[in-house]
C-alpha positions as CSV (number, residue, x, y, z in Angstrom):
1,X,-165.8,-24.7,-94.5
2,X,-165.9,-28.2,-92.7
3,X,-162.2,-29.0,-92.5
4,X,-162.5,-32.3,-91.0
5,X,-165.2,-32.9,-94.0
6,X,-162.4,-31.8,-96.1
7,X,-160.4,-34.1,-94.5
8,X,-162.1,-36.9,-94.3
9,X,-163.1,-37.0,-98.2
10,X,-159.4,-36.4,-98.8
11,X,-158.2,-39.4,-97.3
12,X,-161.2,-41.7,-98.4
13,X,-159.7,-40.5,-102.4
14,X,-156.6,-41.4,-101.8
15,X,-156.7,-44.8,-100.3
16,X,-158.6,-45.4,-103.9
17,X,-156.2,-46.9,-106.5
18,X,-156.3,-44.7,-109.7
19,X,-153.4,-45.1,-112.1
20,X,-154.0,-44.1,-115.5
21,X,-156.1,-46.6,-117.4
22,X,-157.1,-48.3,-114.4
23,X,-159.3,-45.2,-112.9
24,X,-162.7,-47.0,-113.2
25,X,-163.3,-47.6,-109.2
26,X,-162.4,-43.6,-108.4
27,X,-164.4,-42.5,-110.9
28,X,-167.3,-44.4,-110.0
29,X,-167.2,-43.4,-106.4
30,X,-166.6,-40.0,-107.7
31,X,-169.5,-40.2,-110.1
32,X,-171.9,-41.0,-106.8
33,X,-170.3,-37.8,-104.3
34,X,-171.1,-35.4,-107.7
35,X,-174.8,-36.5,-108.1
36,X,-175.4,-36.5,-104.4
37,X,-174.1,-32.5,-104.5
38,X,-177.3,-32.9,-107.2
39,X,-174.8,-32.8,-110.0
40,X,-176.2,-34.7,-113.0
41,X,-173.4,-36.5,-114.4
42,X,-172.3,-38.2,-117.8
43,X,-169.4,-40.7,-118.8
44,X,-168.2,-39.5,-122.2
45,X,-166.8,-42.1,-124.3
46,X,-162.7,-41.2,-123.9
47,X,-162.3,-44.0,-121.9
48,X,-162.6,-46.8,-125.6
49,X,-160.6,-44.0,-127.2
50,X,-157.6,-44.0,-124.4
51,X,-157.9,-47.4,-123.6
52,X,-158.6,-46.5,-120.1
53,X,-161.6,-48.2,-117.9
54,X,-163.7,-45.0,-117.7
55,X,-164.4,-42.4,-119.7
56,X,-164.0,-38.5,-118.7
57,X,-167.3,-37.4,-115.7
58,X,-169.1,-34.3,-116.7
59,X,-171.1,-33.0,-113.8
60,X,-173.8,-29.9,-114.7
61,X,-175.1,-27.9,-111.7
62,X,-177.7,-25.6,-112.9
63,X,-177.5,-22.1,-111.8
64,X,-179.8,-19.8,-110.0
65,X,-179.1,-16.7,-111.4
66,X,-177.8,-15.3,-114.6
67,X,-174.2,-15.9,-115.5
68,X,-171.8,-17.0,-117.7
69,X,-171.3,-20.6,-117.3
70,X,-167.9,-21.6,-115.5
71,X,-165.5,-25.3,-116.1
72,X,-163.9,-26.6,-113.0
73,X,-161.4,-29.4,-114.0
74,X,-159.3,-31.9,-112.2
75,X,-157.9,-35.1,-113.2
76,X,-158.9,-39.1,-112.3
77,X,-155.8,-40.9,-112.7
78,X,-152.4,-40.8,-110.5
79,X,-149.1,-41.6,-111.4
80,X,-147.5,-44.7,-109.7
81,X,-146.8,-46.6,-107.0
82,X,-150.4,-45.8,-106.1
83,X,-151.8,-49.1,-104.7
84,X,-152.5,-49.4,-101.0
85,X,-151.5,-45.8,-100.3
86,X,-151.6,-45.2,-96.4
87,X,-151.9,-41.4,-95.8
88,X,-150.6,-40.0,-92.9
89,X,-150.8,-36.8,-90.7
90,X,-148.4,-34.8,-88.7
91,X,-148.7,-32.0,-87.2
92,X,-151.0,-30.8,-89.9
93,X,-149.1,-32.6,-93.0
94,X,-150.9,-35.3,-94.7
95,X,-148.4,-37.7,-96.6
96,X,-147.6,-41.2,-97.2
97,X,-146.5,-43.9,-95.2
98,X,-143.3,-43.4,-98.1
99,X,-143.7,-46.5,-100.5
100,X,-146.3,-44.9,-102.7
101,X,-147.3,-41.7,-103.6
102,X,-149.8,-39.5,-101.7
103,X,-152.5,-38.8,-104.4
104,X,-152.6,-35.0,-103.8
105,X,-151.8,-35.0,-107.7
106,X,-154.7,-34.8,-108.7
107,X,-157.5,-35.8,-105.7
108,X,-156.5,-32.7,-103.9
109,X,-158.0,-30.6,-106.9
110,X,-161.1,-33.0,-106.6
111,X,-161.6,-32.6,-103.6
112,X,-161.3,-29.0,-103.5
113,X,-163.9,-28.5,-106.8
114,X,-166.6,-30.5,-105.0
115,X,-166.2,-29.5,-101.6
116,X,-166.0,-25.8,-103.0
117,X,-169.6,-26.2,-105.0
118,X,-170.6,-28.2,-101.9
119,X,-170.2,-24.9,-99.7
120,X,-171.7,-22.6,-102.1
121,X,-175.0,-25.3,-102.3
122,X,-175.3,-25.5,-98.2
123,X,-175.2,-21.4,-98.0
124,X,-177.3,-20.8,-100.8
125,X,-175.1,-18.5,-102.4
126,X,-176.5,-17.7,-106.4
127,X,-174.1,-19.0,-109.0
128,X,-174.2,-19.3,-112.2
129,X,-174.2,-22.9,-114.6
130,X,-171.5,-24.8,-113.4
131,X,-169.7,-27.5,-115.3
132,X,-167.1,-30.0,-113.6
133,X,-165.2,-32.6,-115.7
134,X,-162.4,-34.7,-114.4
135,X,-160.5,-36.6,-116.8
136,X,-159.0,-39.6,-117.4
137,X,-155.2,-40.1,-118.5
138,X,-153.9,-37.0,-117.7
139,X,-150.5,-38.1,-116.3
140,X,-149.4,-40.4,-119.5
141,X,-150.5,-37.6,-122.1
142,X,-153.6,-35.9,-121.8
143,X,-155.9,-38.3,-123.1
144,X,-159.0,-37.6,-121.2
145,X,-159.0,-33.8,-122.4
146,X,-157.5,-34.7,-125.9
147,X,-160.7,-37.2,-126.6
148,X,-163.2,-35.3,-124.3
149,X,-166.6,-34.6,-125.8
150,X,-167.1,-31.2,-126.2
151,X,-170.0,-31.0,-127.7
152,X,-171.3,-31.6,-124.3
153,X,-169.0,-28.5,-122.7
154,X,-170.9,-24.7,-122.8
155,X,-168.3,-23.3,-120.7
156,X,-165.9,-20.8,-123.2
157,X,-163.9,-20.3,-119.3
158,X,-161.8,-22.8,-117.5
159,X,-160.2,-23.3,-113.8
160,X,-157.7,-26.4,-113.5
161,X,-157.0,-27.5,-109.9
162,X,-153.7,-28.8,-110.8
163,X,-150.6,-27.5,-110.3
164,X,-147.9,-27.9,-107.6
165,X,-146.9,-24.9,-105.3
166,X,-148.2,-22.8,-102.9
167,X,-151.7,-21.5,-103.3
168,X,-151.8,-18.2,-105.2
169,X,-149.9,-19.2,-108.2
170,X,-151.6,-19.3,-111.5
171,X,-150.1,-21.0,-115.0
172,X,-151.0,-18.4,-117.4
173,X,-148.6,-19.4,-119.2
174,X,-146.9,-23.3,-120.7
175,X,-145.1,-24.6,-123.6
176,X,-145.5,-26.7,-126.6
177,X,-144.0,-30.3,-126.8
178,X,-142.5,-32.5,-129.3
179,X,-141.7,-36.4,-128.6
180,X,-139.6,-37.6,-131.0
181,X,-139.1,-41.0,-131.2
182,X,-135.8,-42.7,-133.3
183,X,-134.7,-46.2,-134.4
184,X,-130.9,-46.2,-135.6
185,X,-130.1,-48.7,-137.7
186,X,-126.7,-50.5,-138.4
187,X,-125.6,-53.9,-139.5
188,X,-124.3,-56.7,-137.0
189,X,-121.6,-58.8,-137.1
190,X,-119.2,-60.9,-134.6
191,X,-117.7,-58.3,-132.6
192,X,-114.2,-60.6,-132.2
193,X,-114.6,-62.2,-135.6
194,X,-115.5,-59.7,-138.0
195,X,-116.4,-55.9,-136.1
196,X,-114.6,-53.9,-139.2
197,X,-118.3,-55.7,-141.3
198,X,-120.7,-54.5,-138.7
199,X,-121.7,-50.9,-138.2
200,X,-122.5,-49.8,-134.9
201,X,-126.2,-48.5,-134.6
202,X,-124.6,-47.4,-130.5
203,X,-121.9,-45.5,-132.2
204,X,-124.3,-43.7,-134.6
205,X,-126.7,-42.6,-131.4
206,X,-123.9,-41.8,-129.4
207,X,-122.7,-39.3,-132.0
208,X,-125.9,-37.6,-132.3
209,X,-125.9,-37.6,-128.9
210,X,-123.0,-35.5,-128.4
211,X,-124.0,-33.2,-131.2
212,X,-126.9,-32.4,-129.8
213,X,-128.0,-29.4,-127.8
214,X,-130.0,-30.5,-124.8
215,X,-131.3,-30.0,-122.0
216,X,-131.6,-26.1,-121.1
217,X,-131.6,-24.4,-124.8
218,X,-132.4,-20.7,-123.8
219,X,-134.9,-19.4,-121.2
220,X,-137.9,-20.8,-123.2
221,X,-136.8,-24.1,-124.6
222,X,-135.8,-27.5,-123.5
223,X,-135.0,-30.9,-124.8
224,X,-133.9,-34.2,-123.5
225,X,-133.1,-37.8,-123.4
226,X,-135.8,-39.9,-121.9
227,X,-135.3,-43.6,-122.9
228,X,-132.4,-45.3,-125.1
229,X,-133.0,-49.1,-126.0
230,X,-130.4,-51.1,-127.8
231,X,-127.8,-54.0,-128.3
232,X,-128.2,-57.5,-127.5
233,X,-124.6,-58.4,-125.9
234,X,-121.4,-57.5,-126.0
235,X,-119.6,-59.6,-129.0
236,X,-122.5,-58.6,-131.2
237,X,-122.0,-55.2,-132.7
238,X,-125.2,-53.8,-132.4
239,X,-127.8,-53.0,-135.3
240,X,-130.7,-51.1,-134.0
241,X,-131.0,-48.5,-131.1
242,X,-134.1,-46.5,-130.6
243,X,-134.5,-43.6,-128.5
244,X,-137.0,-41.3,-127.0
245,X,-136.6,-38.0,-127.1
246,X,-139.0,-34.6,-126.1
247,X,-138.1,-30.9,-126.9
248,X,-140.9,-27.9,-125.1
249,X,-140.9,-24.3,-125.7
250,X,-143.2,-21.4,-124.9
251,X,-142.4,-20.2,-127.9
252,X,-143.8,-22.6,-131.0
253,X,-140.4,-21.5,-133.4
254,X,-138.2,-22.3,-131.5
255,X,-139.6,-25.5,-130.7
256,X,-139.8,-26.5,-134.3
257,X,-135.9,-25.3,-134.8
258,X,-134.6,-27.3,-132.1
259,X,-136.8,-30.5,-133.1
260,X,-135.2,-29.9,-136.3
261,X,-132.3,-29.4,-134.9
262,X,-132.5,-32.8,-132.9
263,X,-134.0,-34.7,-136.3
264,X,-130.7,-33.3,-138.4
265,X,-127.8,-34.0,-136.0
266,X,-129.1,-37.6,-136.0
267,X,-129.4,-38.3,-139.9
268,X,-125.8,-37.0,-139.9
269,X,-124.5,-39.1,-137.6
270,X,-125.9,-41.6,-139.6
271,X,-124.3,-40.2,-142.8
272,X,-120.9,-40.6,-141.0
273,X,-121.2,-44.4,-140.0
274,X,-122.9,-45.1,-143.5
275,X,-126.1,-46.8,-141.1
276,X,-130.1,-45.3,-141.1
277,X,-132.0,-43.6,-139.1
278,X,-136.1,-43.2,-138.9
279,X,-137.5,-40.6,-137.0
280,X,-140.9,-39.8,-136.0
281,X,-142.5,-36.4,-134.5
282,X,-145.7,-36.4,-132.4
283,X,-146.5,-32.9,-131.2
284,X,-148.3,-33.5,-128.2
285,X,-150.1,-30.3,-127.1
286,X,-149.8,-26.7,-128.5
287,X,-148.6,-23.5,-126.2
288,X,-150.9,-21.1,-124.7
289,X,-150.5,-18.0,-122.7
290,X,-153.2,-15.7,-121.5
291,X,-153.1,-11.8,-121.8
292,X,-152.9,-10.6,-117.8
293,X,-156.1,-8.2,-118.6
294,X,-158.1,-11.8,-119.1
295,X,-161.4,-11.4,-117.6
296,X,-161.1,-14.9,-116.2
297,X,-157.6,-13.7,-114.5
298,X,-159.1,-10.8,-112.5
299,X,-161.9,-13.1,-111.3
300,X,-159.3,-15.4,-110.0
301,X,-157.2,-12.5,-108.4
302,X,-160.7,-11.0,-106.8
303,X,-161.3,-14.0,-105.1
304,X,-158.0,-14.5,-104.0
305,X,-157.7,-11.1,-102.4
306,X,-161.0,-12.1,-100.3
307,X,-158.8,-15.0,-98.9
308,X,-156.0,-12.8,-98.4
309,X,-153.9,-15.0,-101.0
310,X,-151.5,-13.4,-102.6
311,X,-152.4,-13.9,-106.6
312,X,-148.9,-14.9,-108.6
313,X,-149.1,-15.3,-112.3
314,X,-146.3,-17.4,-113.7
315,X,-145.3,-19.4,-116.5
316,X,-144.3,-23.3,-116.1
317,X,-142.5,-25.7,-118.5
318,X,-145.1,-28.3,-117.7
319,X,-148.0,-29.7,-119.6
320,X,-151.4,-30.2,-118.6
321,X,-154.7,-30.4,-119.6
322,X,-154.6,-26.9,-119.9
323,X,-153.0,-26.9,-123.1
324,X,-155.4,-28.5,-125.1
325,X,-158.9,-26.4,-123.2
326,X,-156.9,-23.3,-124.6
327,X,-156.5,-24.7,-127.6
328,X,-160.2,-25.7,-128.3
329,X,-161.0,-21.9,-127.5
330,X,-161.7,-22.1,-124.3
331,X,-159.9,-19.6,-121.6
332,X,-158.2,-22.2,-119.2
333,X,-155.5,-21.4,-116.2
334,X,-154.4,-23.9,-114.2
335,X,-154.2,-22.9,-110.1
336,X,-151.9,-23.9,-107.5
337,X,-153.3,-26.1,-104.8
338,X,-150.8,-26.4,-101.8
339,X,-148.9,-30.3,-103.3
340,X,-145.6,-30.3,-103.1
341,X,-143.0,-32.9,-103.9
342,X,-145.8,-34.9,-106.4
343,X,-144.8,-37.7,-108.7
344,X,-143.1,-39.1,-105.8
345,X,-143.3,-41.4,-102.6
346,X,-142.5,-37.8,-100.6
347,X,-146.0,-36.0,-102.1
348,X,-147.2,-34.0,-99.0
349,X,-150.1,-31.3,-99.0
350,X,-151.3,-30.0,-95.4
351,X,-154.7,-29.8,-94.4
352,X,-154.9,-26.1,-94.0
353,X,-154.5,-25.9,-98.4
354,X,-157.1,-28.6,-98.7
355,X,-159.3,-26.4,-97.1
356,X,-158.4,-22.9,-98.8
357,X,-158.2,-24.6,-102.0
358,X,-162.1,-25.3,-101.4
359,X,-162.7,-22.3,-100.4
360,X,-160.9,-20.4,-103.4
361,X,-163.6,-22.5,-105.9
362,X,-166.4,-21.6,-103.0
363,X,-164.8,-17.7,-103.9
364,X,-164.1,-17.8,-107.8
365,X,-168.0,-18.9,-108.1
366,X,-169.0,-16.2,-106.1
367,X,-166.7,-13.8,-107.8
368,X,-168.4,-14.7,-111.9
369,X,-171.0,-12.5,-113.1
């Protein structure tokens, strides 16, 4: 592998703004490093869909021998502070100057898919059909995979680049989530004048509140408290408050007994203080966990063993695109690429991972039959 190509494409990524919506400039300079690996390349149309500038790539490389056709899959968009991001190296650590993020999250995974197929091309090793698709709105809820053509996709098996840790671990496993979202209502009045005529829409969400298991339910299941909104100033009792909520679990019952759970506690609360409460429920992706005999798994843990990695199957309690491949039928895990610290000004990712993770998709191709 040419690590200081590695490099080098790395750090051209990064210093490319990419939040979600806004990933149009990447993905065009994407677009042009796919076809000149001789990838042809579409724009699907999930860019009108999400609102987003650009639409998901899907790049086809047509194979040379006779196998079953493969997805590698990485996502456009960053969260923020991503503009002007100045990477910067020590002693083998690439990071950023520590007012933005890095970018690892998810240009590390790009960079690794293309300079991976990029290695296999130069050595003329055979491979099989290979489909790359890198999508758009990944970070702010899976858009880009939720709207993605797939009419267009052959592949019934799936490698994400995605996922924080060292290399070697593998999600074979995520949960379901619910986002619940809440408006209490009350009545105002003059808090000096008049309180006793006013009912407190605060009071009724603080109640539920307290009733309400959160946070760690039980070794599968969480929920929490992401954004309250409400009141208007402080001799005005307050007559709406709305509230964001999200619940995950591995396991799909118990994620539908604690969002019931959650939806209850507040329409009692409400009961008590004789106010209202609407609720809404959006589940957002489904679970999915993969049997460790997976065909797909041992392909990943071959490969790995050629790189002396050490293969770690594990579960996580985050969602990715991941979630919804598996739950269009197609056999997805999503692989650990070396980022550490992401969604955060202190993202780091050293160069050595940049260039294993290129050569574990140089391997896994290799490795499919």
């Amino acid at each position: 592998m040419n690590k200081d190509g590695i490099l080098s494409r790395f750090l051209d990524y990064v210093k490319i703004s990419s939040p979600s919506y806004k990933e149009g400039n990447f993905a065009k300079k994407v677009k042009e490093d796919m076809e000149s690996l001789g990838l042809d390349v579409i724009i699907d149309d999930a860019g009108i869909k999400a609102n987003s500038d650009t639409g998901n790539l899907i790049g086809y490389l047509k194979g040379n021998k006779e196998a079953e056709p493969i997805m590698f899959c990485a996502h456009l968009d960053t969260v923020t502070p991503c503009e002007n991001i100045e990477p910067i190296i020590e002693n083998g650590i690439v990071k950023s100057k520590g007012n933005t993020i890095l970018s690892a999250d998810d240009k590390a995974g790009i960079v690794g898919i293309l300079e991976g197929i990029k290695y296999i091309k130069e050595n003329n090793i055979p491979h099989g059909d290979i489909e790359v698709v890198f999508t758009i709105c990944e970070e702010v809820g899976l858009y880009g995979s939720k709207y993605l053509d797939y009419s267009k996709i052959k592949s019934k098996t799936a490698f994400i680049l995605d996922a924080s840790g060292e290399i070697g671990g593998v999600n074979i496993q995520g949960p379901a989530q619910a986002q619940i979202f809440a408006k209490f209502h009350g009545k105002a009045a003059h808090a000096g004048l008049s309180p006793e005529k006013g009912i407190s829409a605060i009071q009724i969400a603080s109640r539920a509140i307290d009733k309400m298991n959160l946070l760690r339910i039980d070794e599968e299941t969480t929920a929490n408290i992401g954004v309250i909104k409400g009141g208007s100033a402080t001799n005005i009792v307050a007559d709406l408050v709305e509230i964001e909520f999200e619940a995950r679990s591995l396991n799909e019952e118990k994620l539908n007994n604690q969002v019931k759970h959650m939806v209850d506690t507040m329409e009692e609360a409400a009961k008590v203080f004789n106010g209202t409460v609407d609720t809404e429920v959006n589940y957002a992706y489904p679970t999915f966990k993969l049997d460790k005999e997976e065909p797909m798994l041992k392909t990943i843990e071959k490969a790995m063993n050629k790189l002396n990695i050490s293969y770690r199957p594990c579960s996580t309690g985050g969602g990715s695109d991941t979630n919804i491949f598996n739950g269009k039928g197609i056999k997805t895990a999503t692989l650990g690429i070396g980022m550490f610290n992401a969604h955060s000004v202190d993202e780091y990712i050293s160069i050595e991972d940049l260039v294993k993770t290129s050569q574990l998709v140089a391997a896994i191709i290799e490795e499919i039959i």
